[in-house]
C-alpha positions in Angstrom: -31.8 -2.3 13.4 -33.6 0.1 11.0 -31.1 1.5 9.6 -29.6 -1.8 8.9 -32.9 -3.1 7.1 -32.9 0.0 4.9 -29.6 -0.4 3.7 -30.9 -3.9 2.8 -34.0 -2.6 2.0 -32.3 0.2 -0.7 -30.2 -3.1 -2.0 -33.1 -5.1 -3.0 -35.0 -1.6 -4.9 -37.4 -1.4 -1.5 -38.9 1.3 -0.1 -37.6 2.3 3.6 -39.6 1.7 6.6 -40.1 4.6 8.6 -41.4 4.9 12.5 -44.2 6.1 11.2 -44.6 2.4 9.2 -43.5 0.6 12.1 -46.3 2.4 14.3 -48.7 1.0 11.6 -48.0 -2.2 12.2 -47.0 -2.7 15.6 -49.6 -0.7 17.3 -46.2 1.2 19.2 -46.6 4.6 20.1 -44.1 6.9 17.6 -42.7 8.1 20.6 -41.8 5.7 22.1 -40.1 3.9 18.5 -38.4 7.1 18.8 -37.0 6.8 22.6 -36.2 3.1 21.4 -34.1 4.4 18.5 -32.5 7.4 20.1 -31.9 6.4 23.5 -31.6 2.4 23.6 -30.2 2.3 27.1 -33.5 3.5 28.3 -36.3 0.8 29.9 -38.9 0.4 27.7 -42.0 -2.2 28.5 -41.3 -6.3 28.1 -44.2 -6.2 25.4 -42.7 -3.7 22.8 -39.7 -5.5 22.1 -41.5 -8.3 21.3 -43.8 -7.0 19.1 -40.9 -5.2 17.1 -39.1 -8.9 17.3 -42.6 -10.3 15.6 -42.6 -7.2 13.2 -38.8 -7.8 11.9 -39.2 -11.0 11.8 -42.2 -10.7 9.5 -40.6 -7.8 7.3 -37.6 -10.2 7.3 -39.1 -13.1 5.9 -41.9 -11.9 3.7 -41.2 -12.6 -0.1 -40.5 -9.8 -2.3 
C-alpha cells in the first residue's frame, strides 16, 4: 500500500511517506509498520489495521 501511495505521491510533486511518518501519525510502533510491510501474512493486533485504514484514508483524501 505504501509503495502504491508514493508512486501517486511522486505523480502529484509530493513528498513520500516513510514508516517513520506513519509512526508519527498512527502512534504504531516502527517495528511493527515494518513486520506489517515485510511479512503481511503475519498476525498483527485488530487495532493497527484500523488505525492505518483511518490514516490512509486521511492521507487519501486530504486536499493538496
Amino acid at each position: 500500500m505504501l509503495e502504491r501511495l508514493n508512486a501517486e505521491r511522486k505523480k502529484g510533486g509530493l513528498a513520500r511517506l516513510t514508516l517513520q511518518d506513519v509512526h508519527e501519525e498512527t502512534g504504531i510502533h516502527r517495528k511493527i509498520l515494518s513486520r506489517i510491510v515485510n511479512r503481511a501474512h503475519e498476525n498483527t493486533s485488530s487495532e493497527h489495521p484500523e488505525k492505518l485504514v483511518q490514516y490512509f484514508f486521511k492521507i487519501l483524501r486530504k486536499p493538496d
